[in-house]
KEVEXKOL-830833 format. One line per 2 residues: their letters; for each residue x, y, z of C-alpha. Coordinates in steps of 0.25 Angstrom, whole numbers. Last residue first. Layout:
<nodes>
a	X:Y:Z; ...
</nodes>
This chain:
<nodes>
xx	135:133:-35; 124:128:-26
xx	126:120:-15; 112:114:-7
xx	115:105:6; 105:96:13
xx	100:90:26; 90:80:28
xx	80:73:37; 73:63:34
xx	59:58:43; 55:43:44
xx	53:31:33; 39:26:37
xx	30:14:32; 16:10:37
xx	13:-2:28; 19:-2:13
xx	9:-11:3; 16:-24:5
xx	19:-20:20; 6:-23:25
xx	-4:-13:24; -7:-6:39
xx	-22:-6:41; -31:6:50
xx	-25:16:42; -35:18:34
xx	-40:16:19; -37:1:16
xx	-24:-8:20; -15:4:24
xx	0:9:18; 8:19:25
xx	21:25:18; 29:37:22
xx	26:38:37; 26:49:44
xx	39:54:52; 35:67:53
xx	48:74:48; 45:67:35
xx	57:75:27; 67:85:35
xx	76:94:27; 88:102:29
xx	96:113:19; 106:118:17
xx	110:129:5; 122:133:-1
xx	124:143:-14; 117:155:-10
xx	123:154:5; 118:146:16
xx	104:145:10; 94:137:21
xx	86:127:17; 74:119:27
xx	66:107:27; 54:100:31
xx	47:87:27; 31:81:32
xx	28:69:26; 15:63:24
xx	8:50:20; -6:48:20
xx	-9:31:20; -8:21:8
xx	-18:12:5; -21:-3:2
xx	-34:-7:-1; -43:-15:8
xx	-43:-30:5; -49:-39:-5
xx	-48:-32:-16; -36:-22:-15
xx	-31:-10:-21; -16:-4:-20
xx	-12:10:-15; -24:20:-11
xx	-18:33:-6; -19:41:7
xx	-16:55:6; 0:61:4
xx	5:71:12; 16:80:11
xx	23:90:21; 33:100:20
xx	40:111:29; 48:121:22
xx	62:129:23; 70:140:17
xx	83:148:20; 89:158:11
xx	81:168:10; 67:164:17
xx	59:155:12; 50:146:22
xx	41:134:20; 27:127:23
xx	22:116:16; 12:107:14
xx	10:95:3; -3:88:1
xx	-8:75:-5; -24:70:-4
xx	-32:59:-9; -19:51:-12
xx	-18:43:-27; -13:29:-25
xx	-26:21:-30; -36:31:-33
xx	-48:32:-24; -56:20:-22
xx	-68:15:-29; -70:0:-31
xx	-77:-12:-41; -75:-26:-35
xx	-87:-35:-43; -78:-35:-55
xx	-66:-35:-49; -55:-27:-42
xx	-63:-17:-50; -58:-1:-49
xx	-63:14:-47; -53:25:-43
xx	-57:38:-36; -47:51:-33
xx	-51:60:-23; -41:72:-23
xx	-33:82:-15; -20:87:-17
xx	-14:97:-9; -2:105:-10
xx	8:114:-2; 13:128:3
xx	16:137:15; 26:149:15
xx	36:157:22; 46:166:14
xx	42:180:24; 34:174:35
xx	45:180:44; 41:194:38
xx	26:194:39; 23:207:31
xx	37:206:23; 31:197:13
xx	31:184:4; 24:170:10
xx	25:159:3; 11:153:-1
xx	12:139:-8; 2:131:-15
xx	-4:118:-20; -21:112:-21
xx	-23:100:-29; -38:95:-31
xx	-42:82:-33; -51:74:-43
xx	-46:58:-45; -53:49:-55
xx	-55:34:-56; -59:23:-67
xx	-62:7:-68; -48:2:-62
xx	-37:-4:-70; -29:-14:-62
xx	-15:-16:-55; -13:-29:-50
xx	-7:-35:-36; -13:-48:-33
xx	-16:-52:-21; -16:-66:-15
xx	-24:-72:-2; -22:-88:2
xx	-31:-99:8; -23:-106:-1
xx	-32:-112:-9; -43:-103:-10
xx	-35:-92:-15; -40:-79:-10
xx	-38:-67:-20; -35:-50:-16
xx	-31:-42:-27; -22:-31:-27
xx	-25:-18:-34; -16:-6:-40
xx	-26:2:-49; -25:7:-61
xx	-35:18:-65; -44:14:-79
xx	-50:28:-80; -47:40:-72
xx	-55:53:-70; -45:62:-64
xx	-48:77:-58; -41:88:-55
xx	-39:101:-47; -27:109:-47
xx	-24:122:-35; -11:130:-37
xx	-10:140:-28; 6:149:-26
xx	15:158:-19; 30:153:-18
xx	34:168:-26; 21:176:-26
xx	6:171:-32; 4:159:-42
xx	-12:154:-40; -14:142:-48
xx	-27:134:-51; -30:121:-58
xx	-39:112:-63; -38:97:-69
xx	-45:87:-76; -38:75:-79
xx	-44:63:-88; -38:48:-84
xx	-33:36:-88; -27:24:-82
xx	-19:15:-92; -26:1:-95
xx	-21:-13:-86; -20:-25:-92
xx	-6:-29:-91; -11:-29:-75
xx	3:-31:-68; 5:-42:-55
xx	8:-42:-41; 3:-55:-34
xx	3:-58:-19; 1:-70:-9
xx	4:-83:-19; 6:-94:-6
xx	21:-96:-4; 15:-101:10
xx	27:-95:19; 31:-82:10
xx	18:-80:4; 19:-80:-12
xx	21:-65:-21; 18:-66:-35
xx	24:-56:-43; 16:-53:-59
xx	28:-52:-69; 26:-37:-76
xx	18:-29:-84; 6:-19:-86
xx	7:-14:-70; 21:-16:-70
xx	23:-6:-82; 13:6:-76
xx	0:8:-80; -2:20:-88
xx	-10:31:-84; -18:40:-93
xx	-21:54:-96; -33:63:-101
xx	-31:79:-97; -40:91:-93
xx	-33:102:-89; -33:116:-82
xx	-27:127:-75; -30:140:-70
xx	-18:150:-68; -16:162:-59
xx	-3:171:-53; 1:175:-68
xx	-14:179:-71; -27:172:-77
xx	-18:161:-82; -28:150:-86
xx	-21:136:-91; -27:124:-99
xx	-23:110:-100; -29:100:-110
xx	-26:86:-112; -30:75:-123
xx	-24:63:-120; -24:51:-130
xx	-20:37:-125; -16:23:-131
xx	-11:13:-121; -6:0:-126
xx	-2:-12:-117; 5:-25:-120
xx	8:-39:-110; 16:-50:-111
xx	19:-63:-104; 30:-70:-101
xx	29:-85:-93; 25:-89:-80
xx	28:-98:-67; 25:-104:-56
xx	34:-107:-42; 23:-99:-32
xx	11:-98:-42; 4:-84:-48
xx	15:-89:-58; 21:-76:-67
xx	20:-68:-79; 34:-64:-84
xx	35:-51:-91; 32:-45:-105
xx	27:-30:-107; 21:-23:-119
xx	15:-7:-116; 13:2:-126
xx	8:15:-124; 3:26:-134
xx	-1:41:-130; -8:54:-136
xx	-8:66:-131; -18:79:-133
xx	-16:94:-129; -24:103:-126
xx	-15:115:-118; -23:129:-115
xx	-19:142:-109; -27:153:-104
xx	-24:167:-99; -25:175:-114
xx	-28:162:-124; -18:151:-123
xx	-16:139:-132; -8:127:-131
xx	-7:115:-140; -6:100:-137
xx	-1:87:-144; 4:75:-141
xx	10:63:-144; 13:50:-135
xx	21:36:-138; 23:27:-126
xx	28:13:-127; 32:3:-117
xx	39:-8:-116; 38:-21:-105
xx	48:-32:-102; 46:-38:-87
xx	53:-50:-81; 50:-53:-68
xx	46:-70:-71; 56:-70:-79
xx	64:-71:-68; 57:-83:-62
xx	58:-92:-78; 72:-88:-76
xx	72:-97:-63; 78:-92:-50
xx	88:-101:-45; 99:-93:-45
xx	93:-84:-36; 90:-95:-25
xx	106:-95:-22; 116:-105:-27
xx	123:-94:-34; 119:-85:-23
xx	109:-73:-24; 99:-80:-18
xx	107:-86:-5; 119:-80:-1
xx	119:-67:-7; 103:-66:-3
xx	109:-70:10; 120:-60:9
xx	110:-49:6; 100:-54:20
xx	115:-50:26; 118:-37:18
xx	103:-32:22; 104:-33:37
xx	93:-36:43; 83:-26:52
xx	75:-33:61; 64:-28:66
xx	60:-33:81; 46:-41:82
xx	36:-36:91; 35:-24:81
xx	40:-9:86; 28:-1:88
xx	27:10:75; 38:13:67
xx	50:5:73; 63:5:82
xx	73:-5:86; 75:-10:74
xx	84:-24:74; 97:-26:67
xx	103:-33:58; 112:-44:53
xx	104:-57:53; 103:-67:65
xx	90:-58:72; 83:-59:57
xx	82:-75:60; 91:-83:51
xx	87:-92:40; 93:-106:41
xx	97:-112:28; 95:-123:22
xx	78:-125:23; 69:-130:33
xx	57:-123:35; 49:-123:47
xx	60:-120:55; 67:-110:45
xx	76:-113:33; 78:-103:24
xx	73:-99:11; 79:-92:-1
xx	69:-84:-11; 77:-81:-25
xx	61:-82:-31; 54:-74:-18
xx	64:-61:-22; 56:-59:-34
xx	64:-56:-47; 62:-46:-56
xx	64:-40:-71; 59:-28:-78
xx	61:-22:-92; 56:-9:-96
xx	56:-3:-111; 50:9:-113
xx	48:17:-128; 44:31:-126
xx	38:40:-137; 34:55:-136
xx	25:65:-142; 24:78:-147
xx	13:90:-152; 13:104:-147
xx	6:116:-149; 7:130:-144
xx	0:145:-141; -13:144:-150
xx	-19:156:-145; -12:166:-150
xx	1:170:-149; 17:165:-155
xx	14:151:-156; 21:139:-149
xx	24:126:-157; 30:113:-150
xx	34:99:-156; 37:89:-147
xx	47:75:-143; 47:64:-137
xx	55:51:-138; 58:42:-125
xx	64:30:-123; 61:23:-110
xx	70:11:-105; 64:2:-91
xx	68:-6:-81; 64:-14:-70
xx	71:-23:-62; 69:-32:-50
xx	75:-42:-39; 74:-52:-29
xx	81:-57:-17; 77:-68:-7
xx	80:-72:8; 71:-81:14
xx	65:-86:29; 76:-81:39
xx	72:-87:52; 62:-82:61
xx	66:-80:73; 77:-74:81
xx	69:-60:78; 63:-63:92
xx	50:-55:92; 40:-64:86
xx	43:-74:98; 41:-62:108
xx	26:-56:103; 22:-69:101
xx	24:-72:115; 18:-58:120
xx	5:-62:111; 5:-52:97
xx	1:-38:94; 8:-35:82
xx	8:-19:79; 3:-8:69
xx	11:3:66; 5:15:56
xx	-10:8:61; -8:12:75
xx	-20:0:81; -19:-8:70
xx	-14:-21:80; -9:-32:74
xx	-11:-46:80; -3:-57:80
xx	-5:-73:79; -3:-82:91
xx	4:-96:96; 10:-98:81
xx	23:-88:82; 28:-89:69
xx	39:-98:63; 47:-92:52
xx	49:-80:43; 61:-71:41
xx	61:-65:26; 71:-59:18
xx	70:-51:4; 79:-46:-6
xx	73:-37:-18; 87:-34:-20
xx	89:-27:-37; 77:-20:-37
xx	81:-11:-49; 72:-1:-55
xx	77:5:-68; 74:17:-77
xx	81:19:-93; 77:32:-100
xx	79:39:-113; 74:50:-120
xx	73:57:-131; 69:70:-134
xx	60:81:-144; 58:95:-144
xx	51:104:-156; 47:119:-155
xx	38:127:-164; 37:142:-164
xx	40:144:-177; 53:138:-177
xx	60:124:-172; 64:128:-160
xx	70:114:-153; 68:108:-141
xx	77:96:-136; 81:82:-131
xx	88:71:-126; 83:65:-113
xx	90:55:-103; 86:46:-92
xx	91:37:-83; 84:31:-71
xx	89:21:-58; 81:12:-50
xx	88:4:-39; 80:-2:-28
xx	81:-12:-17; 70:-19:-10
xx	74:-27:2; 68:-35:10
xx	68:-42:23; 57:-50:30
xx	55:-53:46; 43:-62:49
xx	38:-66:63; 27:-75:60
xx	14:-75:71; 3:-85:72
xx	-11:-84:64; -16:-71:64
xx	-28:-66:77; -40:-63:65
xx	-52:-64:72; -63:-74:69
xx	-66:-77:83; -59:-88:84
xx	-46:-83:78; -42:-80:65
xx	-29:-82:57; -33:-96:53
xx	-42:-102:61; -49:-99:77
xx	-53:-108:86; -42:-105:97
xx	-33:-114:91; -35:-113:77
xx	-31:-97:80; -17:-101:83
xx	-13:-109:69; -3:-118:73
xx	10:-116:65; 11:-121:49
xx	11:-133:41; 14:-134:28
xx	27:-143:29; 35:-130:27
xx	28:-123:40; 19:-110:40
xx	22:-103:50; 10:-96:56
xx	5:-80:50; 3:-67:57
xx	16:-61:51; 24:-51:60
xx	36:-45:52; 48:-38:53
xx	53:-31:40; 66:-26:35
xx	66:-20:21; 79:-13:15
xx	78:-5:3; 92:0:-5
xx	87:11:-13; 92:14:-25
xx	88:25:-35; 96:32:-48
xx	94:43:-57; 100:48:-70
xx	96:57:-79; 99:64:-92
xx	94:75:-101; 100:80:-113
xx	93:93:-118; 91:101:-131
xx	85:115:-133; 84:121:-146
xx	80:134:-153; 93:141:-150
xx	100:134:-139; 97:127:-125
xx	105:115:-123; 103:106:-113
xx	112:96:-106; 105:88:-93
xx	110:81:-83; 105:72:-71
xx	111:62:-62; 109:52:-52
xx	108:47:-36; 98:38:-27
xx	103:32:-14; 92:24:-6
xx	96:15:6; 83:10:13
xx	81:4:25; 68:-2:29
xx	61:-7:41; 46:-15:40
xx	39:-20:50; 28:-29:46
xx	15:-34:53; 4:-46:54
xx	-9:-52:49; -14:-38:48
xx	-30:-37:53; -44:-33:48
xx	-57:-26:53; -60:-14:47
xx	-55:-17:34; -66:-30:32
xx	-71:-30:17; -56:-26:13
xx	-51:-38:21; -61:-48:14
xx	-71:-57:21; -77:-58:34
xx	-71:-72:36; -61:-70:47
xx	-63:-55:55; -50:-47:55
xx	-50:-48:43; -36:-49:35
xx	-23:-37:33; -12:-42:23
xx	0:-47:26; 8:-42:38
xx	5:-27:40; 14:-15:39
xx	26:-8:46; 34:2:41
xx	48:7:42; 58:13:34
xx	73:20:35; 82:28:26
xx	95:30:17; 102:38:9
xx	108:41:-3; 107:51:-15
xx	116:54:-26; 114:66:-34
xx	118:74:-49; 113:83:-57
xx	120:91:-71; 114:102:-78
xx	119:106:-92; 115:117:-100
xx	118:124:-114; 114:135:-120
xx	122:146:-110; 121:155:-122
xx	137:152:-125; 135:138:-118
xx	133:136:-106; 123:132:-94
xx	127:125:-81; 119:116:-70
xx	124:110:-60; 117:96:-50
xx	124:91:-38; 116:79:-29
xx	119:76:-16; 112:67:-8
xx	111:61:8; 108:50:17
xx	106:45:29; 98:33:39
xx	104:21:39; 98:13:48
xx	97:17:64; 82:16:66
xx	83:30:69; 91:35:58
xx	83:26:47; 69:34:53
xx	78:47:51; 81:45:38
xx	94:57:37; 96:65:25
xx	108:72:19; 107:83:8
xx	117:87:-5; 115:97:-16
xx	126:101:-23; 125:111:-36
xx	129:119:-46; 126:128:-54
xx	123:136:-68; 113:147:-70
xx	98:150:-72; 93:134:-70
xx	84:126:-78; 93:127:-91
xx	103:120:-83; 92:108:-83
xx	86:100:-71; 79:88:-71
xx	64:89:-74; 54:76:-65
xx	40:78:-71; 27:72:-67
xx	15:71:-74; 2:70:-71
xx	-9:62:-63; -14:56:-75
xx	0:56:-82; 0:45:-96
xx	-3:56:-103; 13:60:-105
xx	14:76:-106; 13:87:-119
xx	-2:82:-117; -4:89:-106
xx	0:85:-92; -11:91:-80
xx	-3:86:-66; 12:91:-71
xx	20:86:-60; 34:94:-60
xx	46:89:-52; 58:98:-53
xx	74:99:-54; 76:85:-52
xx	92:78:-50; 95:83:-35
xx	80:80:-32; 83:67:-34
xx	76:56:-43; 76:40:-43
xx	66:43:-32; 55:47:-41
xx	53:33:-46; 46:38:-60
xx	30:32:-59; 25:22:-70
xx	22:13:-60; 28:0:-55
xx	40:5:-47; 52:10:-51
xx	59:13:-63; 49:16:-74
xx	56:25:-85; 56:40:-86
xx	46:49:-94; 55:60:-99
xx	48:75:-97; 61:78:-87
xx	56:68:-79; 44:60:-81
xx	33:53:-73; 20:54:-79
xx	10:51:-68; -3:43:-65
xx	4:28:-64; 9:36:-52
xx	-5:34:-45; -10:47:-42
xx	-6:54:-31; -7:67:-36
xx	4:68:-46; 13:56:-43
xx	27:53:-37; 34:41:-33
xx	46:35:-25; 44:42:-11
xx	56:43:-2; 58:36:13
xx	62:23:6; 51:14:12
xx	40:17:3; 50:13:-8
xx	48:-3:-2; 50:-9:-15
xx	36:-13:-18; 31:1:-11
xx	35:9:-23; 30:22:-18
xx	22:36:-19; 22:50:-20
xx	13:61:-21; 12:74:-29
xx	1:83:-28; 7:95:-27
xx	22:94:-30; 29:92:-16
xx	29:78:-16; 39:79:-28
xx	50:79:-17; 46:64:-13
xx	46:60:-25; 60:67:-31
xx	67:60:-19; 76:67:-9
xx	67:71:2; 72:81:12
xx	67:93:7; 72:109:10
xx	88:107:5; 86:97:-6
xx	77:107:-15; 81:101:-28
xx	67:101:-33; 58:109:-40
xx	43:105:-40; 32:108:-52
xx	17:105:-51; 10:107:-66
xx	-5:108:-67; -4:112:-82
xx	-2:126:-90; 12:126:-84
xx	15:140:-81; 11:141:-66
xx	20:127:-64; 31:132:-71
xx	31:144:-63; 27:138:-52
xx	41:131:-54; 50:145:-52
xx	41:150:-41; 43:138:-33
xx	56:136:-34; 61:149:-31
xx	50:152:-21; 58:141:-11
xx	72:149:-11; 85:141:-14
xx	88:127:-16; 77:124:-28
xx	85:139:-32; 95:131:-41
xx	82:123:-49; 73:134:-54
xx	81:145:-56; 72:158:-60
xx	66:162:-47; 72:176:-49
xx	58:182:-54; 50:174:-41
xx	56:184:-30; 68:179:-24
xx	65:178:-8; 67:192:1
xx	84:191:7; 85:182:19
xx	87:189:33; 73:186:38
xx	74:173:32; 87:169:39
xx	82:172:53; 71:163:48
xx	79:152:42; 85:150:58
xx	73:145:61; 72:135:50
xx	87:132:50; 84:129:67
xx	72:119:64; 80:112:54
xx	94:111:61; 85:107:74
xx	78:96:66; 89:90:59
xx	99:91:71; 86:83:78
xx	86:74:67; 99:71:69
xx	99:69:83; 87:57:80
xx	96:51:70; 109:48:79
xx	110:35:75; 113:35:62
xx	117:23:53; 125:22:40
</nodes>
């Protein structure tokens, strides 16, 4: 579907927003004084009714928790236009979010991944409902967070301070996702929530551009003492949105020849060229979740089961402008137009770097995904007498992530040769080519190049936990010594991954310089049609959006074919992505509380075993070699003592702190898997390779942390948390940089290693003041509120032995802050968000300058309004700036747009949304 009118939509939008807000004060002044905090009893039905509700209910929670614990209901559909758990958990203080740039996720207009303080996901404890989940996406430890709707999750919580009772592997902390229960609600209902949404950058380039959800959840209680409860979810979601970004050709050189390596020179270095990239995603998510408990005499029992599922259809258009000559099948290639004016190679006389001809490129990628989750828990408390309690339960869990078209197509053929192309840094968020007029028109005919390839790949991973846990619990009747507890858990994992590169199925037409069967076609001959708009200066040369069913009925035609290049893919090459790996994890622990007068204290102790055993194919660093199966074994052994302490001077005051050890384990494809070589296009020269470390050791840490809360009225509240992390053995994502002599070639490997140490000392600052009082009565219900985190983090690494650095912290932000401004009043409510996220290091280099990723804000808005008790509306605005959501830069400033392998400058545009809330 396709909507041209956009821009009058967005000014219904606006106007409809502007006039509820004003509108919403009238109603104010009419509206009956807010619930006090006593009648703030049901945590989940009022998410869609009056703000202080919410809060007051899980501050609760948060105040009595004897940890630093950061607890966020959602469900709120009316007031907040993003409908992925990530991107909602922003909120909590702290919390960041992050992406699986492989597979194009930046460009989906949703975050992926969540983490407590910006550290590293490898740093968390993902669970929900308690359960640790299978891997399903990415090569981290880290839940895929957009698997899960706000229609299914009753709250997030991330505990920054676990004690024992919690996994140790969870340096930055642990983050729960709790579905609801009919035991968490005061009576039975029923209800239908549904929204519709519009992508305003789809809208405008005139690509699909709506969507919408609906989810419906009840919950009932029965039986004679109303022991029994049922709650039932459902919701399906799908729409669809629009990317753009452009980023650098290649990697940057020296501007200067011979002054040595790009990191030794970042003042003074150039692209080799630009990319424009369009995409078009499709994403539909939907699932289920249920639970049966029974609350009788001395026991509790519950069955808990959920369902969710992910696709995203993920189309890839690129234009491209490589400096490069065309190389020829005998070997030869075009004049070089720097040896003609006494210069060599890509340099000119005077040593400058000027390129070497210009190559038109077009590219076309695809990079589907289907993940999908199922989980279910079995278990209960039981009163055993004497003050002791025992609960046990069982789990079982199956994830999956599914690329099943990793189709890509390419447009390459003969360059312009008179003159090379330039690009000019000048607005580093949109760079541009500056070429000779003639260059300038032969690279903006899209009649030429010719189709190059067509070629279609695949992957699968997998993974089965098994859970076992279980606790025995004693409180006393006084005294100092209030509680103990011992338990323990064991999981048994089993993942199972297989892939296929799109480079083996490859299928290559014939072009001038290479005769083959079949003509490719230029993009201008293919079913499309061309943008005619883009971020930034529109590029010289017109992007060309192709039709995905017709590059699919070439892959239909000539990979997938009986006859076709799939069939002749070798066993020996599927092996060659074939993963098998288990893993083990079996904990116990022990902690006791005691409390004397104001203060309360939890040591506690944990012990944990991994195993770790893997098979897969190791590879040929040679195009057309080949390997064999090799295995690989870990064994982590931890103890982690904890201890957690609490001061309660009063019921608005508490004090609290902790000193905690804790690790980090490296995730499954950083132990294990097939190395990937990636070869040149033209030269089929070895350029890139990604490959694990079986070496690697956990990370570990000690935590210290402080706290101080302040709890005043209803929506009133301080919470300020220092901490600090000394780290041992961080991970580090590198890429190493070697020259081979004989080829005159550059290739980087892709490896994680163990640095020498780090740590990471910050303080963490949230609150909310809502305004309470008949002295300024319009200021009745208004209020301000947000976060801030602040922190220096340190990480100290050897590329080699004479190559010993000190950065900060790969992926942790020196800074992350939420604002917000809001109005309560009867039966209307609005608020005004914005997040931003500091500058983050992403991947480490040798030769050249590291590669970072740039702040990144966004600024949302939404409004409510109550038309009756059981019907509310609501509308929303998300990234009303129209900021970017990705931006990636080779080194520190902004100075150097990466190139498209690490992100570029990426936006998605602003969504507007309306929504519906029935209660009954």
């Amino acid at each position: 579907m396709h909507f041209q009118g956009s821009r009058t939509l967005r000014f219904m939008f606006g106007c409809s927003l502007a006039a509820l807000s004003l509108q919403g004060e009238a109603w104010a002044a009419e509206a009956p004084e807010s619930v006090t905090a006593d009648s703030a009893e049901d945590t989940l039905t009022s998410d869609i009714i009056v703000n202080g509700h919410i809060d007051r209910t899980a501050l609760e929670m948060e105040r009595n928790a004897i940890g630093t614990v950061d607890i966020l209901t959602t469900g709120d559909i009316a007031t907040s236009s993003n409908t992925g758990i990530a991107d909602i958990a922003r909120a909590l203080p702290g919390i960041s979010t992050s992406y699986d740039q492989g597979a194009n996720q930046t460009a989906v207009g949703e975050a992926q991944f969540v983490t407590v303080r910006g550290f590293d996901t490898s740093f968390n404890a993902y669970t929900l409902d308690g359960l640790r989940l299978p891997q399903v996406a990415g090569d981290s430890r880290a839940i895929s967070l957009n698997l899960f709707s706000p229609f299914a999750i009753g709250n997030i919580s991330a505990d920054k301070t676990p004690g024992a009772d919690k996994d140790s592997d969870s340096i930055a902390g642990a983050i729960d996702l709790h579905t609801p229960t009919a035991f968490d609600f005061t009576s039975n209902f029923g209800r239908v929530r549904a929204l519709g949404q519009l992508a305003a950058m789809a809208a405008d380039s005139h690509q699909p551009s709506l969507g919408g959800a609906i989810g419906v959840d009840t919950a009932r209680k029965f039986g004679a003492g109303d022991q029994f409860g049922i709650y039932l979810a459902g919701y399906y979601e799908k729409r669809s949105n629009a990317a753009q970004s452009i980023a650098a050709q290649s990697g940057y050189v020296t501007t200067n020849r011979n002054v040595g390596s790009t990191r030794d020179n970042y003042d003074a270095l150039s692209a080799q060229g630009l990319q424009w990239n369009a995409f078009t995603n499709k994403v539909e998510r939907y699932g289920a979740t249920g639970s049966f408990d029974y609350h009788g005499d001395g026991i509790k029992t519950y069955l808990r089961m959920n369902y969710a599922r992910y696709k995203n259809t993920n189309t890839m258009n690129q234009t491209g402008l490589r400096s490069e000559l065309t190389s020829n099948a005998d070997g030869t290639s075009q004049p070089n137009p720097n040896v003609a004016t006494g210069g060599s190679g890509n340099y000119n006389a005077d040593g400058v770097f000027v390129g070497t001809g210009i190559n038109p490129a077009g590219y076309f990628r695809t990079e589907d995904t289907d993940q999908k989750l199922f989980s279910t828990q079995l278990g209960g408390e039981f009163d055993l007498g004497g003050g002791f309690v025992a609960s046990l339960e069982s789990a079982y869990a199956y994830g999956a992530y599914n690329q099943p078209n990793r189709i890509e197509a390419a447009w390459r053929g003969v360059g312009y040769g008179a003159s090379g192309v330039t690009v000019d840094l000048t607005n580093p968020r949109a760079p541009q080519a500056v070429m000779s007029p003639e260059a300038t028109a032969y690279v903006s005919s899209l009649d030429t190049p010719g189709q190059y390839y067509v070629q279609k790949g695949w992957s699968f991973d997998s993974e089965r936990k098994k859970t076992l846990r279980g606790n025995l619990h004693w409180d006393s009747d006084g005294g100092v010594f209030r509680s103990f507890e011992i338990g323990g858990l064991y999981e048994d994992s089993h993942r199972e991954g297989r892939e296929l590169a799109p480079d083996n199925t490859r299928y290559v037409f014939s072009r001038p310089f290479d005769q083959r069967d079949v003509a490719g076609l230029p993009v201008s001959q293919l079913p499309g049609y061309t943008l005619k708009d883009f971020i930034g200066a529109y590029p010289a040369r017109p992007i060309r959006i192709v039709s995905r069913s017709a590059i699919e009925e070439q892959v239909a035609q000539y990979v997938d074919s009986a006859g076709g290049t799939a069939s002749k893919v070798s066993q020996e090459t599927l092996d060659q992505g074939v993963t098998d790996s288990k893993e083990r994890r079996a904990a116990v622990y022990a902690n006791a509380r005691f409390q004397a007068g104001d203060f309360e204290a939890l040591p506690g102790v944990r012990y944990e075993a991994n195993r770790f055993a893997a098979n897969y194919f190791e590879g040929s660093s040679t195009a057309g070699g080949s390997g064999g199966f090799v295995s690989s074994s870990r064994e982590y052994d931890r103890v982690d003592p904890s201890l957690l302490l609490a001061y309660r001077p009063s019921d608005s005051v508490v004090v609290r702190g902790s000193v905690r050890s804790s690790y980090a384990r490296p995730g499954f494809n950083d132990l294990a898997g097939p190395a990937t070589y990636s070869f040149n296009d033209t030269t089929d020269e070895l350029e890139y390779i990604t490959k694990p470390n079986p070496d690697l050791k956990p990370t570990t840490a000690w935590n210290f942390d402080l706290g101080f809360e302040y709890y005043g009225d209803v929506g009133q509240y301080l919470q300020v948390a220092l901490y600090y992390k000394k780290l041992r053995n961080i991970i580090v994502p590198t890429a190493g940089q070697n020259y081979v002599e004989s080829t005159g070639a550059t290739v980087t490997t892709l490896m994680p290693q163990n640095g020498r140490g780090g740590s990471a000392k910050g303080v963490e600052v949230s609150g909310r003041y809502t305004y309470h009082g008949s002295d300024v009565s319009f200021l009745d219900g208004f209020g301000v509120g947000g976060s801030i985190t602040w922190q220096k983090t340190r990480a100290t690494y050897a590329l080699s032995d004479d190559d010993v650095r000190t950065t900060s912290l790969p992926q942790a932000p020196d800074l992350i802050y939420n604002a917000n401004v809001f109005y309560t009043g009867g039966r209307f409510r609005a608020n005004v968000n914005y997040h931003h996220t500091g500058r983050i290091l992403a991947t480490v280099q040798s030769a050249d300058p590291d590669i970072y990723i740039q702040p990144m804000g966004s600024l949302d808005l939404g409004a409510a309004y109550e038309l009756s008790d059981a019907v509310e509306i609501g509308v929303s605005a998300r990234n009303v700036l129209n900021q970017h959501a990705y931006w990636t830069t080779v080194g520190k400033s902004k100075k150097y747009i990466s190139n498209d392998r690490n992100g570029g400058y990426l936006k998605t545009g602003s969504v507007y949304q309306v929504s519906a809330t029935v209660k009954f």
